[in-house]
C-alpha positions in Angstrom: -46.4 147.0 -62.8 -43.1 146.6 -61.8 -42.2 144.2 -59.1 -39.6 143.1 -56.5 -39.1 142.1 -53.6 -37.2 145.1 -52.4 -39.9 147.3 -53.5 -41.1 150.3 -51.4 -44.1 152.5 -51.0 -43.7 156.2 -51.0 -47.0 158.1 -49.9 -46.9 161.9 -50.7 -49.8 163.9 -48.5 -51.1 167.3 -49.3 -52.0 169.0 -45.6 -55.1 168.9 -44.9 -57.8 172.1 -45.2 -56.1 175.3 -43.1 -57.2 178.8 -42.4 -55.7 182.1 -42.8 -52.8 183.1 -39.7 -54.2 185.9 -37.7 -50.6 187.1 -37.8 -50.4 187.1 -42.0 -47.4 184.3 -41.5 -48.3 182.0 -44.5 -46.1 179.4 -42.0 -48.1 179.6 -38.8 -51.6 179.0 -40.8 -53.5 176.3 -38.5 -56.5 173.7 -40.1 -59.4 174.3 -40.0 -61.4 172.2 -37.6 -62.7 170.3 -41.2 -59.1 169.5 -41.5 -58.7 167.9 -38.4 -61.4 165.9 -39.4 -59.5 165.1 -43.2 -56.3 164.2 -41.5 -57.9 161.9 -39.3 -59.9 160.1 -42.0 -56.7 159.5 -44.4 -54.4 158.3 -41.4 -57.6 156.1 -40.4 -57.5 154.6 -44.6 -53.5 154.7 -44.3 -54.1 151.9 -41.4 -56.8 150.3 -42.7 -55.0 149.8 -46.2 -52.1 147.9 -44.3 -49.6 151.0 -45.0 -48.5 152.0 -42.1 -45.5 153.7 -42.6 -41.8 153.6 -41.5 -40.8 157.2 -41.4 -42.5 160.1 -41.9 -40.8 163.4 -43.0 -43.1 166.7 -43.2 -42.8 170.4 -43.7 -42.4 172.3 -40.8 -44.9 174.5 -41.4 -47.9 174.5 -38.4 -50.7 173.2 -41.4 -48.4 170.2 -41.6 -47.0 169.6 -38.5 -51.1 169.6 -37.4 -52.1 167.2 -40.4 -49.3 164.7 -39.5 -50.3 164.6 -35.7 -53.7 164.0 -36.3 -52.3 161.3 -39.4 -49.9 159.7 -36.4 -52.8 159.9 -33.6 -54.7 157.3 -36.2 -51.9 155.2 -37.1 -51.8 154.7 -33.0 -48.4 153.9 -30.9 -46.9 152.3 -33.7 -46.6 155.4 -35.7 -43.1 156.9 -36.2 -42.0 159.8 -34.6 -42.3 162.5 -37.4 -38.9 164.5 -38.1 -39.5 168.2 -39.9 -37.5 169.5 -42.1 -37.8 173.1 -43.0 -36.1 172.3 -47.2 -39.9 170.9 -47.8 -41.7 174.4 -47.1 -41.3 176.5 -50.0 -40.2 173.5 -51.8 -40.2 172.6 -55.5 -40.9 169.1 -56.7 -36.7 168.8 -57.3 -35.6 169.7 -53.7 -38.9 167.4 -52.1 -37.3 164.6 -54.0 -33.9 165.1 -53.0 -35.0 165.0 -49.2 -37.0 161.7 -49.6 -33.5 160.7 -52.0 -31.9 160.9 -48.4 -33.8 158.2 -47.2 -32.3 155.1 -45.3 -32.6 151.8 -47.5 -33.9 150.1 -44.4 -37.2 152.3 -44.6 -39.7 150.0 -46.4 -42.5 152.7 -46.2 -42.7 156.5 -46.0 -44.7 159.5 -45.9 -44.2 162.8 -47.1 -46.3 165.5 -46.0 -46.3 168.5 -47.6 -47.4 171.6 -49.8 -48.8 173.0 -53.0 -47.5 173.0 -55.8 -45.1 171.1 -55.2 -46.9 167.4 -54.0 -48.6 167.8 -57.3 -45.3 168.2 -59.2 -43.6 165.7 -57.5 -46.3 163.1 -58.2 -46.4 164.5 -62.0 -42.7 163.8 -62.4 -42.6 159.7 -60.5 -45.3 158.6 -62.5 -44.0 156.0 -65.0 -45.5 154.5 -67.5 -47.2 151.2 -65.0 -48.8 153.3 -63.3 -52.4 153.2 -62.5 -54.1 155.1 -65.2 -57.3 156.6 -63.4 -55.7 157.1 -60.7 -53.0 159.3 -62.5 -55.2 161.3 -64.4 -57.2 162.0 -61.0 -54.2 163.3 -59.6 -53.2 165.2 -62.5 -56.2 166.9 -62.4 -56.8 168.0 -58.9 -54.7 167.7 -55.5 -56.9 168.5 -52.8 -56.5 169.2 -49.1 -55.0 165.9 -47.8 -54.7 164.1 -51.4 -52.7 161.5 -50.9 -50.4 159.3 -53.6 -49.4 156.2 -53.0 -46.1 155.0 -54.6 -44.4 151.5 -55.0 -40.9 152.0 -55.5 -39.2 149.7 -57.3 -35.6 150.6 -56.7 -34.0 152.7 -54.2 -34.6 155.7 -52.2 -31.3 157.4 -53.4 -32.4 156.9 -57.5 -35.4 157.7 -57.4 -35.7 160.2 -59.6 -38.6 160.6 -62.4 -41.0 158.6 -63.9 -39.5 155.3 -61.8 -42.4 154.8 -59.3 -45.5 153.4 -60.2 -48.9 154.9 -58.8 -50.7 153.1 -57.6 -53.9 154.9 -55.7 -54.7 158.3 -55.3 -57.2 159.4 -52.2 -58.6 162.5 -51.2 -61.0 162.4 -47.5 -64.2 162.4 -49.8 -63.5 159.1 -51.5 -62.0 157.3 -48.8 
């Protein structure tokens, strides 16, 4: 694995388990009271695991915006204030990454909470060769409602760029 002592960990989140909109609006689709439930259980690992992190950027999209509050009201008054940005609904894996490219060097620890396909993709395209082998072919295989990657980032924010950041775990709420 690579390692340094500027090294950083990136977690990328799937929302948890939503419904359909009454109104149609893909973007106003709420979770499902089992994804309450997810969200709660992967902030709940995110403390326990010590990776508590320093900024949080999600989708502002309601199924998102619901999975991070439930994420935060885990992580307890520590947790960062969450800041949306609208670039990571409809996203593919290139424009996620060059949002979480804009990231402050100062941020030791992120998450990214987001969508389909593209938290796959964007997990796909990090992965370098250290990484964590089941844990990548997990991944690969499935990204369930609240999936989450975690990332050590060996360099910085602004290169990251493809297959520089080792996995190392991948969780979904039934293994946790």
């Amino acid at each position: 694995m690579h390692s340094s002592a500027h090294s950083k960990t990136l977690l990328v989140m799937r929302h948890a388990q939503a419904g359909w909109s009454a109104s149609g609006d893909d973007h106003d689709r709420e979770l499902t009271a089992a994804g309450h439930e997810q969200a709660q259980r992967m902030g709940q690992w995110i403390l326990e695991q010590g990776l508590r992190p320093d900024q949080i950027v999600c989708s502002d999209a309601q199924r998102t915006r619901q999975t991070c509050v439930w994420v935060c009201e885990r992580l307890g008054e520590e947790a960062p204030t969450a800041s949306l940005d609208s670039r990571l609904y409809g996203a593919d894996a290139a424009r996620a990454l060059s949002v979480i490219n804009e990231t402050e060097e100062r941020v030791g620890a992120m998450l990214v909470i987001g969508h389909m396909p593209w938290v796959q993709e964007l997990g796909l395209r990090l992965l370098s060769v250290e990484s964590e082998q089941s844990a990548s072919l997990e991944m690969a295989e499935q990204m369930p409602p609240a999936g989450l990657q975690v990332f050590r980032v060996p360099g910085v924010w602004a290169e990251l760029d493809g297959r520089d950041a080792d996995l190392l775990r991948f969780v979904t709420p039934e293994t946790v």
